[in-house]
RODO-2510 file (C-alpha; in nm, 4 decimals, decimal comma):
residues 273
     n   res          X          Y          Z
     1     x    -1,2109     2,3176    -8,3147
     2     x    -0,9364     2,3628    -8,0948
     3     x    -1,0423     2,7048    -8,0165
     4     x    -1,3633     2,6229    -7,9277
     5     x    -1,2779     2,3299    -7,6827
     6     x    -1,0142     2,6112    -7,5372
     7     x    -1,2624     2,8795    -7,4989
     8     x    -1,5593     2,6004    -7,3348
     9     x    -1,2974     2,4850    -7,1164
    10     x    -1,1867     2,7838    -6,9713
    11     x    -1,5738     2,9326    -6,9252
    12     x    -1,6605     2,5709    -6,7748
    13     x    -1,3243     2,6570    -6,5139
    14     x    -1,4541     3,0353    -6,4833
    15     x    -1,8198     2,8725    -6,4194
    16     x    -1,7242     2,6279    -6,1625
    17     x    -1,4544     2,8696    -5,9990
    18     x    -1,7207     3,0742    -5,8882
    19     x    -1,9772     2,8738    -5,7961
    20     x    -1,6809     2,7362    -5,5481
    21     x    -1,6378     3,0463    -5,4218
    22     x    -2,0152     3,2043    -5,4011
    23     x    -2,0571     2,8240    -5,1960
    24     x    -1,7946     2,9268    -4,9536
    25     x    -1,8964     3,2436    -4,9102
    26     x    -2,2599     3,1483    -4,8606
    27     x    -2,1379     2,8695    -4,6167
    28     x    -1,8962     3,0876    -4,4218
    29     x    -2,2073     3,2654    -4,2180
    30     x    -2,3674     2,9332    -4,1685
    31     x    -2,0267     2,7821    -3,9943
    32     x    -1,9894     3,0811    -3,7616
    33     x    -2,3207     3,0445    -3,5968
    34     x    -2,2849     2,7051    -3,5932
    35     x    -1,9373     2,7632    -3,3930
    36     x    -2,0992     3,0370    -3,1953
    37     x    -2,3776     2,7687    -3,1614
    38     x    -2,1460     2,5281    -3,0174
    39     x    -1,9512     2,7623    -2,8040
    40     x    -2,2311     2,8569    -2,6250
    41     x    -2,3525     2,5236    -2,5605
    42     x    -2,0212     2,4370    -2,4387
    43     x    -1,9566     2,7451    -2,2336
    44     x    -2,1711     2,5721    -1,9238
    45     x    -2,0183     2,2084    -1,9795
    46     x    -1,6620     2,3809    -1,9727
    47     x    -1,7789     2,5723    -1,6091
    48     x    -1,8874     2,2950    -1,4897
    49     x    -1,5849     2,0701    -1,5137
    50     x    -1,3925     2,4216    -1,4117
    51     x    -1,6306     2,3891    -1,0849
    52     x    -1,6138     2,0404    -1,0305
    53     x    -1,1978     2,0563    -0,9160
    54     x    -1,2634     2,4027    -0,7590
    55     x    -1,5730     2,1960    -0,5235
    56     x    -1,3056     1,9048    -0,4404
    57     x    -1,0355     2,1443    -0,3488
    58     x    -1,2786     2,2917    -0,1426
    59     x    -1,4146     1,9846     0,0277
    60     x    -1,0081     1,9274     0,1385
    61     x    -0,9772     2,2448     0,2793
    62     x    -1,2977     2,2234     0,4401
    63     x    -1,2129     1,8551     0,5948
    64     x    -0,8572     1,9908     0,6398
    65     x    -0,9759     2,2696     0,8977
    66     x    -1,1966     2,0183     1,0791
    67     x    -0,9667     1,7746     1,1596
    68     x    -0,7208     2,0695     1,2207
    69     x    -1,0215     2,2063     1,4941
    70     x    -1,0436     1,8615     1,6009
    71     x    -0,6739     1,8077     1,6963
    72     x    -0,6802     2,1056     1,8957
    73     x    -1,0045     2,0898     2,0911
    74     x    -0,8773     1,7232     2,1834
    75     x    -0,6012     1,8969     2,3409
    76     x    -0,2587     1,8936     2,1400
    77     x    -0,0380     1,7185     2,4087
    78     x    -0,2619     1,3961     2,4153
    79     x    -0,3666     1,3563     2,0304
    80     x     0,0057     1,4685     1,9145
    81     x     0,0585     1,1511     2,2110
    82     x    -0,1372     0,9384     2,0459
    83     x    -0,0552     1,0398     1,6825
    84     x     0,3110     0,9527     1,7617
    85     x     0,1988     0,5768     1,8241
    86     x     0,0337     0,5739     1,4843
    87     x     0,3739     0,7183     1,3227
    88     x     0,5808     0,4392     1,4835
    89     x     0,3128     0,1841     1,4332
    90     x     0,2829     0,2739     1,0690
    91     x     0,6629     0,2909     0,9709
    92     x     0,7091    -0,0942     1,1689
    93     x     0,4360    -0,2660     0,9907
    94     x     0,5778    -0,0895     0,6238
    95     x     0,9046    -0,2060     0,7224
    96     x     0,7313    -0,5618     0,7954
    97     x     0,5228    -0,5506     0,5112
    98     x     0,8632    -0,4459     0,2485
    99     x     1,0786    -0,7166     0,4357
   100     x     0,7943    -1,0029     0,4231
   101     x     0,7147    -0,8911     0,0335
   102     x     1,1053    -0,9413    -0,0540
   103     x     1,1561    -1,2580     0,1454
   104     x     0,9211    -1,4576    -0,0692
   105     x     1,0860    -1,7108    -0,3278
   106     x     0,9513    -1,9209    -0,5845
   107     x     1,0207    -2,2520    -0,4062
   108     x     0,9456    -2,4364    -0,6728
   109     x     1,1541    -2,3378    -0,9229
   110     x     1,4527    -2,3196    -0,6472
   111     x     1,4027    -2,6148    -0,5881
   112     x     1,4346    -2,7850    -0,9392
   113     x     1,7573    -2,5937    -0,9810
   114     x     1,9105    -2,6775    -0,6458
   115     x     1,8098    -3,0883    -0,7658
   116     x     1,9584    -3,0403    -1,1149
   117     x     2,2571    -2,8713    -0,9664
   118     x     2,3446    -3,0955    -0,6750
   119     x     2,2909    -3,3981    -0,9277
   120     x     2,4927    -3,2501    -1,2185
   121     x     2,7457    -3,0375    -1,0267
   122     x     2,7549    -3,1504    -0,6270
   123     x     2,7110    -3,0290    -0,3810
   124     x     2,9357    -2,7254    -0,3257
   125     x     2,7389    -2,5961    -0,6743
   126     x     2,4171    -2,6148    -0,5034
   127     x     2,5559    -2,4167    -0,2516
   128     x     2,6225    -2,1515    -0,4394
   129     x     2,2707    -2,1823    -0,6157
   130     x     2,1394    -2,0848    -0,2839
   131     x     2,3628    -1,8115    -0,1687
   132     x     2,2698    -1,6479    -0,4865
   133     x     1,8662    -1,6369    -0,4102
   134     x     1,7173    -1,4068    -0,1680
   135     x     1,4673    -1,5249     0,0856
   136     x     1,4360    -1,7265     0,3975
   137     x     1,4059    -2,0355     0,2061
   138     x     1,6975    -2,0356     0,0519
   139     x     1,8899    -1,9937     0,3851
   140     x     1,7545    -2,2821     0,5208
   141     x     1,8886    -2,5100     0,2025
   142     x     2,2356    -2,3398     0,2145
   143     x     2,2191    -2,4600     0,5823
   144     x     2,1278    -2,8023     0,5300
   145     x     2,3757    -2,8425     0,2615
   146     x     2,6053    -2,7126     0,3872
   147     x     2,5917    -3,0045     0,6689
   148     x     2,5298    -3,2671     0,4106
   149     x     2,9070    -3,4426     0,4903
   150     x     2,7980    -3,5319     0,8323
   151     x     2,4966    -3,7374     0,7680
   152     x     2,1200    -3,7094     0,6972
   153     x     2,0151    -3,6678     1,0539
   154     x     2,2658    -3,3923     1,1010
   155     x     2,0831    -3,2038     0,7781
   156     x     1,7381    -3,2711     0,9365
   157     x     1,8262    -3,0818     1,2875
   158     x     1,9901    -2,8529     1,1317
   159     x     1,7117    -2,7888     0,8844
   160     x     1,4391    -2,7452     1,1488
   161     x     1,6901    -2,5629     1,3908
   162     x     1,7343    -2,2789     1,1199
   163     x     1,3675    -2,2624     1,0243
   164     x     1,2936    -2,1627     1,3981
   165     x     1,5781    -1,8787     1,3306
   166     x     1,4329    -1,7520     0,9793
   167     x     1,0942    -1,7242     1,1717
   168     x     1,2481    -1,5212     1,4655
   169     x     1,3430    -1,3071     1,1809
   170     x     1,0019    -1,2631     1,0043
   171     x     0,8632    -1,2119     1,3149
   172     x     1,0704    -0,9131     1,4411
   173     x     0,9259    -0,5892     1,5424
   174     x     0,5809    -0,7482     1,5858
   175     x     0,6188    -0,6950     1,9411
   176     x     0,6666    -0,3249     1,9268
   177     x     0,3525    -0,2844     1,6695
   178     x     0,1192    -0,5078     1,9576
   179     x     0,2407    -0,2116     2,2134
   180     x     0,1843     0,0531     2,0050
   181     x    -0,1964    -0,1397     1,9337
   182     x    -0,1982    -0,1429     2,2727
   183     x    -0,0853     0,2260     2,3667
   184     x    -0,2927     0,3944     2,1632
   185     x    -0,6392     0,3028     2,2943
   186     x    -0,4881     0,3139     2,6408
   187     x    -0,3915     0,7292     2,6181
   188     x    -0,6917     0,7882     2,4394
   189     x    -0,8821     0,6601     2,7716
   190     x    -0,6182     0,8202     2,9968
   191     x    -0,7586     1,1756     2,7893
   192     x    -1,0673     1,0846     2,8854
   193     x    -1,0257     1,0357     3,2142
   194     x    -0,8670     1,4011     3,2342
   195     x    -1,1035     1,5642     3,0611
   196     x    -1,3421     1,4349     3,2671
   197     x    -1,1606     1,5449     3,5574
   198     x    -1,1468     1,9020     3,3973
   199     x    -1,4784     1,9390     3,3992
   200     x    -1,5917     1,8162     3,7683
   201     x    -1,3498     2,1144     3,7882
   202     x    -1,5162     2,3748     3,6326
   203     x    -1,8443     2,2068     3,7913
   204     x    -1,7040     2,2510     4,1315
   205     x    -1,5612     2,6013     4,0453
   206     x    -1,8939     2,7305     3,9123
   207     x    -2,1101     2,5820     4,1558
   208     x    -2,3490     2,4895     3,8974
   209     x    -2,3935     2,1754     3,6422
   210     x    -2,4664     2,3532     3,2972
   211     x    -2,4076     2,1947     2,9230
   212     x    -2,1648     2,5056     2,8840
   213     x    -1,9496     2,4184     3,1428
   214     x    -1,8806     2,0528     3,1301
   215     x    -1,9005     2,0464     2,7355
   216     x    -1,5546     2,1542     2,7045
   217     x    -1,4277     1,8608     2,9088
   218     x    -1,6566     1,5970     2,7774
   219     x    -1,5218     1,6616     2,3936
   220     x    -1,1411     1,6374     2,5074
   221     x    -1,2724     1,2720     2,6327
   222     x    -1,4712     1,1716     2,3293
   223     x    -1,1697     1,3064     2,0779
   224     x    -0,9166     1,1956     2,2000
   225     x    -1,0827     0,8541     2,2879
   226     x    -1,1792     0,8773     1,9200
   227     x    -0,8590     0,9256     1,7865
   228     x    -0,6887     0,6389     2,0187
   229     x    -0,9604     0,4010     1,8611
   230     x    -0,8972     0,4860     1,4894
   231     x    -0,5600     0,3968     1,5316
   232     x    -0,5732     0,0570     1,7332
   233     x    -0,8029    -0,0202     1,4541
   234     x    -0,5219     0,0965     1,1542
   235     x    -0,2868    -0,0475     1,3486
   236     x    -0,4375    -0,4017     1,4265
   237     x    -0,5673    -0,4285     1,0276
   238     x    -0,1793    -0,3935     0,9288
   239     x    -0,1108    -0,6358     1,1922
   240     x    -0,3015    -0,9111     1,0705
   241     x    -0,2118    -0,8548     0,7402
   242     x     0,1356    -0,8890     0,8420
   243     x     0,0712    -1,2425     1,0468
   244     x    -0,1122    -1,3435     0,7097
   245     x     0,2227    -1,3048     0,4988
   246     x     0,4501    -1,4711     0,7870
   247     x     0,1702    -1,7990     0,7946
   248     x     0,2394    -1,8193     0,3831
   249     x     0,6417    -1,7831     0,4457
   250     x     0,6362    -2,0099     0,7320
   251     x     0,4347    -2,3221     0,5367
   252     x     0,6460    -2,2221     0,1680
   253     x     0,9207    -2,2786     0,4594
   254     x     0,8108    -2,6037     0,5886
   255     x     0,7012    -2,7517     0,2480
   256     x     1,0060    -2,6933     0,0578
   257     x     1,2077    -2,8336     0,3433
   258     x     1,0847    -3,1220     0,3438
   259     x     1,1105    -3,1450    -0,0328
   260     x     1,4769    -3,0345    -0,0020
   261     x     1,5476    -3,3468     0,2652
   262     x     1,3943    -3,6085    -0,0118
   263     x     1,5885    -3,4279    -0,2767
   264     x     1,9639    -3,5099    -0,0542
   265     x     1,8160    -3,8368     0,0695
   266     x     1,7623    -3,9372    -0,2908
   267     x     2,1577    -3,7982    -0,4422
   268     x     2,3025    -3,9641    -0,1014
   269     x     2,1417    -4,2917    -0,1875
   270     x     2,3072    -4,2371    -0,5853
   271     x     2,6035    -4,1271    -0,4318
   272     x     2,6639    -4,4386    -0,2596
   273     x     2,5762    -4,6766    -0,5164
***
């Protein structure tokens, strides 16, 4: 019996062995075209994504050499001119915007420490609390604490006195950014006015008013009037944006000040009791 359950089990292996194999070999045809299938279905899907960078690279290149034609129809004295105002303008309002962005301070939890401080620890303490944060803010409380020995009215002055320094601060360089909004539109009319003046020239020269002869001159107006436009506009956008972030400093400024005078009113009032 043993024999017989040996020899059944190794035909049933030999049987199922090569059905196993007669299945892969019947299926391994099959799986080809199906992966031919596939590749060729593929084959456009992968040219088109191949196409898709190759028609954005060549959109750049194509706006590239436009603006490049541009510049140098405009004439390249006047729009370099006017491109330098944009430079400077840009680089004063990033400066603004970096300076604004790292003076803000959360007041209100400045403020909770400077109370629990100056009513645990004094006032030297609270000091400190404020020399250690960064902002406008926290200037202004080092300030006024720093005059608390000479009296409540001192504190106040000297509270609003500083505020009007801290804005000075916030403000700086505006000035400059206003002139360059200002500049920039003006030399893009002053190229206008001289390529108008070109061509009256070439009118005068040729005797004759054509489209071919005054063209030239009328585009060195129009671009570099163009150009002087754009950037006023960039320029003023960044401008406002800036005035937007000193108007939240300056009421954070006023708020907590006043916060920070009922805070010393109320440890002067527990100091002398």
């Amino acid at each position: 019996m043993k024999k017989v359950f040996a020899t059944l089990t190794v035909l049933a292996m030999l049987t199922f062995g090569s059905a196993a194999v007669m299945a892969q070999e019947a299926a391994a045809p099959a799986e080809e075209a199906a992966v031919e299938t596939v590749d060729e279905a593929a084959a456009p899907a992968v040219e088109e994504v191949a196409e898709a960078p190759a028609q954005e690279d060549g959109a750049l290149v194509a706006l590239h050499k436009t603006l490049k034609t541009k510049f140098i129809e405009g004439g390249a004295g006047f729009m370099a001119l006017t491109l330098v105002t944009l430079v400077f303008g840009l680089a004063l309002c990033i400066e603004r915007i970096i300076y604004l962005s790292l003076s803000k301070t959360n007041t209100e939890a400045l403020l909770e420490k400077v109370e629990k401080t100056l009513n645990e620890e004094g006032v030297e303490a609270a000091k400190k609390v404020c020399a250690e944060t960064r902002g406008p803010v926290a200037s202004i409380f080092w300030q006024g604490l720093d005059r608390y020995d000479e009296g409540i009215e001192v504190v106040e002055k000297t509270v609003a006195s500083y505020g009007g320094v801290q804005l000075g601060l916030l403000e700086k360089n505006l000035s400059w950014i206003s002139l360059f909004i200002s500049i920039a539109p003006s030399l893009g009319f002053l190229g206008t006015i001289i390529g108008m003046i070109a061509a009256f020239d070439k009118i005068q020269q040729v005797g004759d008013i054509s489209a071919t002869v005054v063209a030239g001159g009328i585009k060195v107006a129009l671009l570099t009037t163009l150009l002087g436009l754009i950037i006023a506009i960039v320029l003023q956008l960044f401008y406002n944006y800036i005035l937007s972030l000193i108007e939240g400093l300056v009421n954070e400024m006023e708020d907590s000040s006043i916060k920070l005078l009922d805070i010393i009113v109320k440890y002067d009032a527990a100091q002398k009791k």
